[in-house]
Every structure is written in structure tokens, then in C-alpha cells.
C-alpha positions as a LaTeX table, in Angstrom:
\begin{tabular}{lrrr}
\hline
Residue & $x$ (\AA) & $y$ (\AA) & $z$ (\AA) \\
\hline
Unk1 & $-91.42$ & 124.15 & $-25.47$ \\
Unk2 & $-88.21$ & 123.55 & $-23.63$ \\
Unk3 & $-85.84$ & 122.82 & $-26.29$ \\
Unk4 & $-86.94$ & 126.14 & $-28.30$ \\
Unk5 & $-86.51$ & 127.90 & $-24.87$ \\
Unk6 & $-83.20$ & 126.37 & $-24.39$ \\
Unk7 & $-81.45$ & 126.56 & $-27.99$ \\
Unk8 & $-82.98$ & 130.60 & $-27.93$ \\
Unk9 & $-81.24$ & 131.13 & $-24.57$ \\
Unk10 & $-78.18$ & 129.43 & $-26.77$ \\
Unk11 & $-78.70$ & 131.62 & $-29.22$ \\
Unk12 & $-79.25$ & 134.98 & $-27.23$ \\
Unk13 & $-75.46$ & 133.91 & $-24.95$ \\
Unk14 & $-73.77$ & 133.10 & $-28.24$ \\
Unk15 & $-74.52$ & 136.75 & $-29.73$ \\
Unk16 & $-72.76$ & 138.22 & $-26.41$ \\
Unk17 & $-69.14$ & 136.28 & $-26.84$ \\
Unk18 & $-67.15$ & 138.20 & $-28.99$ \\
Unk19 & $-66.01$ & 137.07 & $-32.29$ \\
Unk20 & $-62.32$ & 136.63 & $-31.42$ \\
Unk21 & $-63.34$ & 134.44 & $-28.20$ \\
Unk22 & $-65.33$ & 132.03 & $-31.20$ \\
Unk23 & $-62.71$ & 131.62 & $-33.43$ \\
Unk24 & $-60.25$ & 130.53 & $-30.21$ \\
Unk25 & $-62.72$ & 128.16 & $-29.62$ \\
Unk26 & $-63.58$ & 126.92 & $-32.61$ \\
Unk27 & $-60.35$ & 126.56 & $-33.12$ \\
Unk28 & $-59.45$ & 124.10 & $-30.14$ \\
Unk29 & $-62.84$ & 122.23 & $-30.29$ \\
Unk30 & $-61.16$ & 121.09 & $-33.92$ \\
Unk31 & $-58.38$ & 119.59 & $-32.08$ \\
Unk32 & $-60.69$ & 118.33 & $-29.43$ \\
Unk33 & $-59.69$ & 120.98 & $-26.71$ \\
Unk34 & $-61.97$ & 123.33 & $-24.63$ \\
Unk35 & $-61.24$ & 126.97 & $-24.28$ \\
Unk36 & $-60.74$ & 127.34 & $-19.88$ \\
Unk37 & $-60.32$ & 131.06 & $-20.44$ \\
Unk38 & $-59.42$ & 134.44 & $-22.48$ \\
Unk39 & $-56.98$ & 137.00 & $-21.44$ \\
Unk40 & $-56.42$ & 140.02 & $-23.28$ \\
Unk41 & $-52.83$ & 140.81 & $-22.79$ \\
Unk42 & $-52.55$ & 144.08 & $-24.79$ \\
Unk43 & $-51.01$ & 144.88 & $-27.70$ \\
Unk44 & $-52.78$ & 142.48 & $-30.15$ \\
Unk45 & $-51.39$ & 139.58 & $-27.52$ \\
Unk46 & $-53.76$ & 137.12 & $-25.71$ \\
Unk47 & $-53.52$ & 134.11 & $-23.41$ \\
Unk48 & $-55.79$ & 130.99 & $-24.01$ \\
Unk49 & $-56.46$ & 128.69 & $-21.32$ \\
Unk50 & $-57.33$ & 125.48 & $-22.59$ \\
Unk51 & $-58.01$ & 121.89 & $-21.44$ \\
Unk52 & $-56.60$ & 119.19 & $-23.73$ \\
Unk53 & $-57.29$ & 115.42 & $-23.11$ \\
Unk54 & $-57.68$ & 116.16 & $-19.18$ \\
Unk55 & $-54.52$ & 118.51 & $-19.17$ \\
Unk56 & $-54.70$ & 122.28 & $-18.22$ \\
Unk57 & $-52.62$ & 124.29 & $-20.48$ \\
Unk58 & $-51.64$ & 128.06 & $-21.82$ \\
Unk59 & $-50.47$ & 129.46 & $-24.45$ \\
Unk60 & $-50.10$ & 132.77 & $-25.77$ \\
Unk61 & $-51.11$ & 134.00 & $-29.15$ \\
Unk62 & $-51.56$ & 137.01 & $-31.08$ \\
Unk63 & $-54.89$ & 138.58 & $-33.14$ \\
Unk64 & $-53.97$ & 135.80 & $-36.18$ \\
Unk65 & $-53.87$ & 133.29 & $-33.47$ \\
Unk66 & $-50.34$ & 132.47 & $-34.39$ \\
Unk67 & $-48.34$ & 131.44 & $-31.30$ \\
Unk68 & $-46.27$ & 134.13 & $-29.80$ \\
Unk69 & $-45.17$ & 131.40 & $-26.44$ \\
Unk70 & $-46.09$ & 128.26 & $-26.04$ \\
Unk71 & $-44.66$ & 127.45 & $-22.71$ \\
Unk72 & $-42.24$ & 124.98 & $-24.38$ \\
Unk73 & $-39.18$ & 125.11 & $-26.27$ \\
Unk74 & $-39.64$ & 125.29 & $-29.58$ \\
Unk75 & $-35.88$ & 126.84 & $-30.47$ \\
Unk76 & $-37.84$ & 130.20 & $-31.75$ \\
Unk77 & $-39.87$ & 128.61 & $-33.61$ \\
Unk78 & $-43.21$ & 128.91 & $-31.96$ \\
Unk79 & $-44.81$ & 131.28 & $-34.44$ \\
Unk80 & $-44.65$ & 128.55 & $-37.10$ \\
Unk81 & $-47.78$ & 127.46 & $-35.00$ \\
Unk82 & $-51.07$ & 128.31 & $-34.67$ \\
Unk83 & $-53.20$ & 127.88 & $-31.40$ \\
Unk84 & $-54.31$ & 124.32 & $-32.59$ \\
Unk85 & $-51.08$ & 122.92 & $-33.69$ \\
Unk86 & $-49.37$ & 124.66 & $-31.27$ \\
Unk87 & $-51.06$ & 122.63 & $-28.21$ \\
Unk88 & $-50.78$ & 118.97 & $-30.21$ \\
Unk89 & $-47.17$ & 119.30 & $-30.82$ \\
Unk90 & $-46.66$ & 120.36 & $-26.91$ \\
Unk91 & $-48.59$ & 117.41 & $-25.51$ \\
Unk92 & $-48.68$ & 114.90 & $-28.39$ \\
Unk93 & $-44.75$ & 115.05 & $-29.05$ \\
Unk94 & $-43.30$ & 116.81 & $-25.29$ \\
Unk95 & $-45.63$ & 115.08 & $-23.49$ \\
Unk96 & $-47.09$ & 118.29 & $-21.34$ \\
\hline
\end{tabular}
């Protein structure tokens, strides 16, 4: 039927995203954010486009998804962060 059409279509797409684009996006639908987009930087670094509670948002991270910048100041500490943290503390406590 349908549905076993439509989860196998699922199924076949999900086998094509790459394991490091599932964990970024596991990771943000945690914190109740969307992935927007995946950029690989080089060198281990990546930028993750997210939407978080209707706000548009970057950040950049590396391979461990640690936070290399989050487009705030965090006085050098922004690779005390991961990628989910990392986005609450910019738009739960700086209001991005």
C-alpha cells in the first residue's frame, strides 16, 4: 500500500544522507531544532544551519560537533559547547 511505499522511499533517502549529516540532526531535533543546511568547511570544520523556535541560525562546529564559533561571544569559551547546547545558550540566555 501507500504507507509501505512511503516509509520504503523513507528508508531508501535515509541510507543516502551521510552519517555525520544524522548525528547533526539528531542532535538539534533533541533540542527541538531543524538542521536548514550542512557545509563542509574543510579541515574537520563544518557549518550547521539550523532553525530554532522560528529563528535562523549558524554555527560552526568541528567532526566531535564541539563548537569551534558560535556567532556570539562566549569570551573563548565556545568549545565548552556542543552543537545542541551551543544554540540554547545563544537564544535561550542572548536572546538571538
Amino acid at each position: 500500500g501507500r504507507k509501505e511505499e512511503r516509509e520504503a522511499i523513507l528508508f531508501a533517502m535515509d541510507q543516502h544522507t551521510p552519517n555525520f549529516e544524522k548525528l547533526v540532526g539528531e542532535s538539534l531535533r533533541f533540542i527541538g531544532a531543524s538542521l536548514q543546511g550542512l557545509s563542509d568547511l574543510g579541515n574537520g570544520q563544518h557549518r550547521v544551519e539550523y532553525m530554532f523556535e522560528g529563528k535562523r541560525g549558524s554555527v560552526t562546529i568541528n567532526d566531535q560537533l564541539t563548537t569551534l564559533d558560535s556567532g556570539i561571544c562566549l569570551e573563548g569559551r565556545d568549545r565548552d559547547y556542543d552543537v545542541g547546547s551551543v544554540i540554547l545558550v545563544k537564544h535561550r540566555r542572548y536572546g538571538e
